[in-house]
N, C-alpha and C positions, 0 to 999 in steps of 0.2 A: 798758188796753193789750192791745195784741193777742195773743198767745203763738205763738211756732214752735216748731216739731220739730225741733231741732237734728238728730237721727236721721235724719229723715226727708231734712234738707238735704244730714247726710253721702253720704247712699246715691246719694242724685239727681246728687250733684256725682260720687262716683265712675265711677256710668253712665254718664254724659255726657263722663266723662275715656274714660273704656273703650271709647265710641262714636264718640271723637273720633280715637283711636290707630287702631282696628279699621277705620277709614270712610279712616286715610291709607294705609295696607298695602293694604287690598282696591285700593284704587285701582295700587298698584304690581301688584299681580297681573293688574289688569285690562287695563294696558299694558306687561306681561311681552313682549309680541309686538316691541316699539318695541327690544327689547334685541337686537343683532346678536352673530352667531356664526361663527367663526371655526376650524375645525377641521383639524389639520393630523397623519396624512392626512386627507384628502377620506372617504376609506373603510378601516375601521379594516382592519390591516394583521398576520397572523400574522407574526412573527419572534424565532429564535431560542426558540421559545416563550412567548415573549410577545406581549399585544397594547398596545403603546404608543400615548399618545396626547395632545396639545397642544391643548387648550380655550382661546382667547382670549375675552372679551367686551367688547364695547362698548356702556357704559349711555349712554344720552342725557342732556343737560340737561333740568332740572327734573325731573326720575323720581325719584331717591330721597329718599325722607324723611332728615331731619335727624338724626331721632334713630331710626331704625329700622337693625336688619342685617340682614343677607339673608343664608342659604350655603345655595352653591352646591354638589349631587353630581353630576357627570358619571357616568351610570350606562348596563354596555354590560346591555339586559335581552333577554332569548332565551325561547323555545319551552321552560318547566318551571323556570325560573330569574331573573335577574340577578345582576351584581357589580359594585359600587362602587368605582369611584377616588375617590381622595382628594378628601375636600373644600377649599371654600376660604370663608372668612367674610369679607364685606364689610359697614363700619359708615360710615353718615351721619358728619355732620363733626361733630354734638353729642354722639357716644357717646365715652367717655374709653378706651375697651378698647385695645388694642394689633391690631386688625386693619387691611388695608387700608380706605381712607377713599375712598368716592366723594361728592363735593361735591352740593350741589343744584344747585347755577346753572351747573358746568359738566361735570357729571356726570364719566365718565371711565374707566380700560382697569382690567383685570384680567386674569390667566391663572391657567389651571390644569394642572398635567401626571402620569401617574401610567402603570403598568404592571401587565397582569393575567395571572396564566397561563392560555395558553389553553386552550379545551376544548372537543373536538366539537362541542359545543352550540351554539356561540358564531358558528356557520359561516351561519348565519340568524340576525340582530337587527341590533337599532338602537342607536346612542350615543342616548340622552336624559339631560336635568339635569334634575334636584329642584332647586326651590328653596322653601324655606320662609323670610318674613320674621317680621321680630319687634318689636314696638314696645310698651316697658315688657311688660306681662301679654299683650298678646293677643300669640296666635303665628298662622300662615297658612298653609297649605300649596298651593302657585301647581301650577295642572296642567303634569304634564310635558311638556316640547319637545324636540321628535326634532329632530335636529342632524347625524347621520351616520348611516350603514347600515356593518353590518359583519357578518360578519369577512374578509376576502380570507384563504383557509389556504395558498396554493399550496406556501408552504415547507415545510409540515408532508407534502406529495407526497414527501417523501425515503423512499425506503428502505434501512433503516437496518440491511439482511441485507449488512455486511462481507464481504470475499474471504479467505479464507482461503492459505495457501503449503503445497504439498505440500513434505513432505521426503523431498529424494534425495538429499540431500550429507551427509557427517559431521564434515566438522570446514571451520575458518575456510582462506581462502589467506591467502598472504603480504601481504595490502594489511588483514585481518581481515572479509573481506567472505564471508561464503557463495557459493561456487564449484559450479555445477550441474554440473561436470564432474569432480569431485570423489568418486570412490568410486559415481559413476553408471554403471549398466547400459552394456556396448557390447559392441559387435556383432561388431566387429572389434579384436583384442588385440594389437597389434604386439608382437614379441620378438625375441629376438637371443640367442648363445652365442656368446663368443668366445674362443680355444685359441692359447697362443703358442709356436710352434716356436723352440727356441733354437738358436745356432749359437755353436762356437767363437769367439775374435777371430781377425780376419780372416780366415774360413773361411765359403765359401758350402754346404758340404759337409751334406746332410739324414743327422742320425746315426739310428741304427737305437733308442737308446736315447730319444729325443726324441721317434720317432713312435712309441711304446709308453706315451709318458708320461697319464696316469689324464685330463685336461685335453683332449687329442689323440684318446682314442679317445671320449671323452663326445663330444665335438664331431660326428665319423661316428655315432655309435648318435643323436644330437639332429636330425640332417641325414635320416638316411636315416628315423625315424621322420616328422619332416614329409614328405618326399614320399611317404611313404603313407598318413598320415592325412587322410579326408577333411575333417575339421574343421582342417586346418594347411596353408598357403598358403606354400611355401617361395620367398620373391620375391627373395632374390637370395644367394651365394657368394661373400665376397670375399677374397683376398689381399691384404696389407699390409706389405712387409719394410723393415728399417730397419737401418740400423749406428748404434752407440754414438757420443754426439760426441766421441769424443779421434780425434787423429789427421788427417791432413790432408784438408780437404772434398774433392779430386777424389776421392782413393780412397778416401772411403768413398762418394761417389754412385754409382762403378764396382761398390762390394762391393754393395752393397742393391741393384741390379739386377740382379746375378747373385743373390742370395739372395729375390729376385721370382721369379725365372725356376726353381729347384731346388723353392721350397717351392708354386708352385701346380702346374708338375710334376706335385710328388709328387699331390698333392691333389688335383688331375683323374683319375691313375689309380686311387686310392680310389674317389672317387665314381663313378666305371665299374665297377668291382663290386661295389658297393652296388646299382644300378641304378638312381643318381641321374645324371637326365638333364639337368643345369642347367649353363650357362656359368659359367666362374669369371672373375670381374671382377677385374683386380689395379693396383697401384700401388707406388711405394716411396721413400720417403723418405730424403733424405742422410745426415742426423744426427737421432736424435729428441731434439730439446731438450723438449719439449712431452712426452713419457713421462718424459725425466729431471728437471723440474721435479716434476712429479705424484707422481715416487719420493721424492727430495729431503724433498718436503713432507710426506711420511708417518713419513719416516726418525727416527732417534734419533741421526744423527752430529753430530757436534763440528763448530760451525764450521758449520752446514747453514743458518743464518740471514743468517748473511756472504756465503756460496755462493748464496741465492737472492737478496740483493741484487744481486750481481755480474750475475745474471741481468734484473733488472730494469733496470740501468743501460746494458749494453752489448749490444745487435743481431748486433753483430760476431762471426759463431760462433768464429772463430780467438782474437777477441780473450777473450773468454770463457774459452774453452781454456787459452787462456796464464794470465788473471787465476786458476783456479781452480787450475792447478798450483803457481804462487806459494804457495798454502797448503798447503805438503808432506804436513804430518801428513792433514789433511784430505782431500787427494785422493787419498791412499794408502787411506783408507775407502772412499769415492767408488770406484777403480776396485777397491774388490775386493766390493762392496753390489751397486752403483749398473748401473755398467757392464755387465757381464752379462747384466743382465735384460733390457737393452736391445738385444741383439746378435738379434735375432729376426724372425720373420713372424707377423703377425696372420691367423686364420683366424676369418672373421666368416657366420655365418649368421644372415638376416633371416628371419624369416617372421610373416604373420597370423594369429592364434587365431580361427579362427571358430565364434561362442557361437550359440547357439541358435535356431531362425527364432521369428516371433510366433507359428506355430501353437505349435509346440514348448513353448513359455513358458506359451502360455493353458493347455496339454491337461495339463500339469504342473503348475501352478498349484492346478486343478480338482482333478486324482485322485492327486496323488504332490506337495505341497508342500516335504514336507520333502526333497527332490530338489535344490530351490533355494537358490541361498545368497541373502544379503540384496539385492545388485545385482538378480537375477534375478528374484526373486520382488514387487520392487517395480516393476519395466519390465511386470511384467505387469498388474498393476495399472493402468498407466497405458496400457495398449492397448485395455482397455474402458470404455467409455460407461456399464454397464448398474452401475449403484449396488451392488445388493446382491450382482454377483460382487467389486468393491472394497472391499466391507465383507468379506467370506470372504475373502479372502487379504489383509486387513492384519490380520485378525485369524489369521489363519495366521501371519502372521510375528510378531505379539508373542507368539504361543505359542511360538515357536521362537528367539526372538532378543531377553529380555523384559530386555535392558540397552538395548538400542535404542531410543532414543525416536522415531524417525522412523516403527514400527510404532504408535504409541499417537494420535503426530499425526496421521499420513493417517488411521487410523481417525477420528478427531475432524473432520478435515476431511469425510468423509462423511458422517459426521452433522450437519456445519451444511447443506449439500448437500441432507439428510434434512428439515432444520427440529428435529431432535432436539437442541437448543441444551444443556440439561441433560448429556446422554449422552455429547456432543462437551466441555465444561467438566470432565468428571471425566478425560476422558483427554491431554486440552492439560494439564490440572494436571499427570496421573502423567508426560508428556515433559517438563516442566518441573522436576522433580523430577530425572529424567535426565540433563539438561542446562539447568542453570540458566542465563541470561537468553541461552538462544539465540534468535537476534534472530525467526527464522520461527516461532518459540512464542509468542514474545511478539505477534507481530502476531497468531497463531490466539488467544489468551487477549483482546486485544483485539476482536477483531470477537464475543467472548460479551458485553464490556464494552459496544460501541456495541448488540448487540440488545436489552443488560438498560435501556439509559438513561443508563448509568454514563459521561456523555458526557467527563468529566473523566479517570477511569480509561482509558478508550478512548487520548484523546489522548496520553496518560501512554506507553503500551507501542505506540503505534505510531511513537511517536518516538524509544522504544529501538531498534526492528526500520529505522528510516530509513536507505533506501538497499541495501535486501537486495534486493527483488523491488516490479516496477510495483504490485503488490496493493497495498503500503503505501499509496505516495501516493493512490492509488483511494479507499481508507481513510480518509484524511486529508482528501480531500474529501468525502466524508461530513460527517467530525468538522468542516469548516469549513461546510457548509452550515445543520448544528445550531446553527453561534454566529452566523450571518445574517454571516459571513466569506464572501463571493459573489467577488468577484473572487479571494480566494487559493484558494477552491476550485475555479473558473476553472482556475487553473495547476497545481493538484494533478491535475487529469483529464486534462490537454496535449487529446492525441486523439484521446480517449477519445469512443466514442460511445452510453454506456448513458445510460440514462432519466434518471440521477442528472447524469450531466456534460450533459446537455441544459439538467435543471432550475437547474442552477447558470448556465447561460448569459443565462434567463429570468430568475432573481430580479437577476443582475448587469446585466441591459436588454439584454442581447444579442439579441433577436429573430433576427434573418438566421442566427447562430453558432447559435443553438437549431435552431432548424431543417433548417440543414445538418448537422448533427450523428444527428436524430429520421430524416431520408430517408437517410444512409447507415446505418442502424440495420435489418437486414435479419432480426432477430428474430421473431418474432410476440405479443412485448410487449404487452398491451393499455394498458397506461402510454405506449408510442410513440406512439399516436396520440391519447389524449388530451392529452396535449404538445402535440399537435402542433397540438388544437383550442385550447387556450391562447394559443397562440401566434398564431394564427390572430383571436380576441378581442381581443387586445394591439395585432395592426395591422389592425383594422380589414376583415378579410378574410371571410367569409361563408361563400363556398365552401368554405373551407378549417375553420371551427368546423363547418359541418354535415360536411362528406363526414368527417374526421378522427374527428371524434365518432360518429358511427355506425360508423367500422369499430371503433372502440374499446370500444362495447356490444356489437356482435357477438362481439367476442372476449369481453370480461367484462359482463354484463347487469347487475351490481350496480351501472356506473359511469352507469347510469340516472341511479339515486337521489341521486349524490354529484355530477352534471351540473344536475340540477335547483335544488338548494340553493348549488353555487358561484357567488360572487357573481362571478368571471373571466367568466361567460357574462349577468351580469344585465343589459346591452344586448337580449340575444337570449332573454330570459324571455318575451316575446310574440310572439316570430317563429313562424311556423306552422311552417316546418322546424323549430326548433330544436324545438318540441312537438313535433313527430309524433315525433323520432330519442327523445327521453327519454320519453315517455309508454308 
C-alpha cells in the first residue's frame, strides 16, 4: 500500500485555500476602477472650520466576493501630511458580522460622511479612499483613488480683527441704551438765569425792596457778565409777567399787562447801565395756572391732592376758582402759600457757553492735560487720527480721572487699533471692573474674545452689548461668518462695505451684492481686490480674476503665494496671465 503525508496534504490544502481567497480579493482590487464615486461637494469645502464631506459609492454587480469585506477610508492627504474620515466596513452576503452587505449578483450603494478640522495645509490636496479587502487570512491593500481635490478656504478670508466702541458717555438714558450725547464734549453750552420780580395783589407797582432782592441783582451781574465774556453768547432777555389765578380773568389779563409793561420798564433801564445793549422780548400771561400747579405739587398743604384733581378735571379757569374756594380751609393755605409767588414777572436770560476751539483742545491736551475735565480731554482725543497722541491723552485721563472707565477703554481700544491685543484685555478688564456689564465693555472684551478664537465667548458678550452701537452687529457678522451662518451675517453687515460684509455676500452666492459692495469700498484694502478676483472666478470673468488680482499683489505681494495654492483660481492655474500676475 502506498503511504501519504497527511502533513504534507494539510499544508497543500491550506496554500491552495490561501491562493484561492488571495487570487478572489486581488481580483477586486484589480477592478477597484469598475467602483463609481460620488462626492458631494465636488471640491472639498472649508466651513465654519471644518471640512465636511459625503462619499457615496456605487459597487457593480458581480465585484464583491461572498465572503470577503472591504473598508473603506475617505482620506483628505496634503503636502507633509493626511487625515482620515471615518471609515465604513462593507461585507459580502456570506460573512455573518453586522456590517453593511453588498450582494454579488447585484452588487450595491453605500455612503460615507465625516468632518475634519481644517488646516492651512489642507488648502492643496486631494479626497482619496483606502481600501483594504479581506477574505478569511489574507488581507489586500487596493491602491488609492483620488476622488476629489480640495480644500476651497475662502471662509477662512475672514478677519477676525472685531471693532471695538469708543467711550464717551457715562451712564444709560431713559430707554437703557447708551446715549452719545450723554456727558459728551460740546461746543456750545446753552444756559439760562431766571429772577422773579414780585408784586403786591393787584398792584402793577415795581417796589424798590423787590429790585434789591439777592435773585434780581444775581440776574444783572449774570446778564452783564455774558455780554462781555467772550466765551458767553447772550442770545436773548425776556420778560414774562403774570397775576395769580383768583379773581376775575378780565382783570387780571388787564393787571399782568400792566405788570409786562412796569417790570421790563424797569429792566431795559438796568441793562442801559450795565451797558447791555440787547432787546428785551416780553409776554404775559392771565392767570398762571401752570406755575400754580408746579407750586401745588411741591407743597405740603392739606387737601393739595384734591386741589390738583380739580385742576385736572376742569379747563374752565372760573370754574376752578370757584371749585378750589369751596375747600375753605384749604384755599385759605393756597392764598397765603400759593398765591403770592405767583403775583410776579419773569426775568429770563439765554445765553451760549462757548468751550474751547479744536486747536485749543489739542494744545491742552498736549502740554497742560490736567487743564481738562473729562468731556474735554476725551473730544480731544477724538480730533486726532495719529495713534500714539490717543494713547497720551487717554492715558492722561486715567491718570487724572482713574474711577472712569471710559479712560481705560479708549485706551484699550487703541491698542486693538495697535494690534497690542494683550495690552488692550488688561484694560477692557480694569473698565469692566469700573462698570460692570456695561454693554461698550462688553462688546471691547468681546472683539479680544473673537481675535483669541474664543468664538462662543465672543458671541456671548456681543449679545450682551446688542443694540448699543453699529460695531456690534459688524461683530456679529463676524461671529456668524465663523459658524458658516452666511445669510444672517448677510443682515448683520446691512451696508456695510468692508472686506468681511463682501465675503459674507460670496459664501451666501451673492456674486453681483459682493461686488457692489468690494467697488464702493474706496480703501486701499489689498483683501478688496482679491475679493473682488474671487469673485470674478465664481462668474466666470477673466478680466476681472487677472486685473483684481494683480492690483491686489501690488498692494500685498504675499497674496502671490496664497493665489497660487487657492483652489477659487484653479480654472486659471494654467492661464498665462494668471501665471505671469502670481509668479
Amino acid at each position: 500500500m502506498k503511504k501519504f503525508n497527511f502533513k504534507v496534504l494539510v499544508l497543500f490544502a491550506t496554500v491552495a485555500l490561501l491562493m484561492s481567497s488571495c487570487a478572489s480579493i486581488k481580483k477586486m482590487k484589480k477592478e477597484a476602477d469598475q467602483i463609481n464615486w460620488d462626492v458631494n461637494p465636488e471640491v472639498l469645502e472649508a466651513h465654519a472650520g471644518q471640512v465636511k464631506v459625503a462619499v457615496e459609492g456605487q459597487i457593480p454587480e458581480k465585484y464583491f466576493v461572498k465572503k470577503a469585506t472591504l473598508t473603506v477610508t475617505p482620506v483628505v492627504k496634503y503636502d507633509g501630511g493626511e487625515k482620515a474620515y471615518p471609515e465604513i466596513k462593507l461585507q459580502g452576503e456570506s460573512i455573518t458580522a453586522n456590517n453593511a452587505v453588498i450582494t454579488f449578483d447585484e452588487g450595491g450603494n453605500f455612503s460615507v460622511e465625516g468632518a475634519l478640522p481644517y488646516e492651512e495645509s489642507m488648502k492643496m490636496s486631494e479626497l482619496i479612499v483606502r481600501m483594504t479587502a479581506q477574505k478569511g487570512a489574507s488581507e489586500l491593500d487596493f491602491d488609492p483613488i483620488k476622488i476629489a481635490d480640495g480644500v476651497i478656504a475662502t471662509s477662512e478670508l475672514v478677519d477676525k480683527s472685531g471693532a471695538p466702541i469708543v467711550g464717551i458717555q457715562k451712564e444709560a438714558n431713559s430707554t437703557g441704551k447708551y446715549d452719545s450725547t450723554i456727558d459728551k464734549f460740546q461746543r456750545v453750552v446753552p444756559d439760562e438765569f431766571i429772577a422773579d420780580l414780585h408784586y403786591l395783589i393787584n398792584s402793577s407797582y415795581v417796589r424798590g425792596e423787590e429790585v434789591k432782592a439777592d435773585d434780581v441783582n444775581q440776574f444783572q451781574s449774570y446778564t452783564k457778565e455774558a455780554n462781555e465774556d467772550a466765551r458767553k453768547d447772550l442770545k436773548n432777555v425776556e420778560v414774562s409777567a403774570y397775576a395769580s389765578p383768583d379773581g376775575k380773568l378780565d382783570w387780571n389779563d388787564a393787571l399782568s399787562k400792566k405788570r409786562e409793561a412796569t417790570a421790563s420798564g424797569y429792566l431795559k433801564k438796568q441793562l442801559d447801565k450795565l451797558g447791555v445793549d440787547k432787546d428785551v422780548s416780553t409776554k404775559y400771561t392771565a392767570e398762571d395756572w401752570e406755575g400754580f400747579k408746579e407750586l401745588m405739587q411741591e407743597s405740603s398743604i392739606q387737601d393739595k391732592e384734591l386741589i390738583l384733581r380739580v385742576l385736572s378735571m376742569y379747563s374752565d379757569p372760573e370754574v376752578r376758582e370757584k371749585e378750589i374756594r369751596n375747600l375753605s380751609e384749604a384755599f385759605t393755605a393756597v392764598a397765603d402759600e400759593i398765591l403770592p409767588e405767583l403775583r410776579r414777572a419773569k426775568f429770563i436770560a439765554s445765553i451760549d457757553m462757548i468751550g474751547k476751539t479744536d486747536e485749543e483742545l489739542l494744545a491742552a491736551a498736549e502740554n497742560n492735560p490736567s487743564s481738562l475735565n473729562q468731556a474735554e480731554l476725551l473730544e480731544a482725543a477724538e480730533l486726532t487720527d495719529d495713534l500714539a497722541k490717543k494713547k497720551a491723552f487717554y492715558k492722561s485721563f486715567v491718570k487724572q480721572f482713574k474711577n472712569d472707565w471710559r479712560g481705560y477703554n479708549n485706551l484699550g481700544m487703541v491698542q486693538v487699533m495697535e494690534d497690542d491685543y494683550n495690552a488692550a484685555a488688561d484694560n477692557f478688564a480694569k473698565a469692566d471692573q469700573l462698570d460692570n456689564n456695561n454693554p461698550i465693555v462688553q462688546n471691547n472684551l468681546g472683539v479680544i474674545a473673537l481675535k483669541s478664537d474664543d468664538i462662543n465667548k465672543a458671541k456671548e458678550l456681543f449679545s450682551a452689548a446688542s443694540g448699543t452701537a453699529p460695531q456690534v452687529d459688524y461683530n456679529m457678522g463676524i461671529v456668524s461668518i465663523t459658524r458658516a451662518e452666511y445669510d444672517k451675517a448677510v443682515q448683520y453687515f446691512g451696508e456695510c462695505v468692508k472686506p468681511n460684509a463682501a465675503l459674507a455676500k460670496i459664501l451666501a452666492g451673492d456674486n453681483n451684492g459682493a461686488l457692489k459692495a468690494l467697488e464702493a469700498n474706496e480703501s486701499d484694502d489689498s483683501m478688496v481686490d482679491y475679493l473682488k478676483a474671487v469673485v470674478g472666478a465664481r462668474t466666470a470673468k477673466e478680466n476681472l480674476v487677472v486685473e483684481s488680482l494683480a492690483a491686489a499683489v501690488e498692494k500685498e505681494p504675499s497674496l502671490k503665494a496664497e493665489a497660487k495654492k487657492d483652489l477659487e483660481f484653479a480654472k486659471y492655474f494654467d492661464n498665462p496671465k494668471f501665471k505671469e500676475v502670481v509668479e
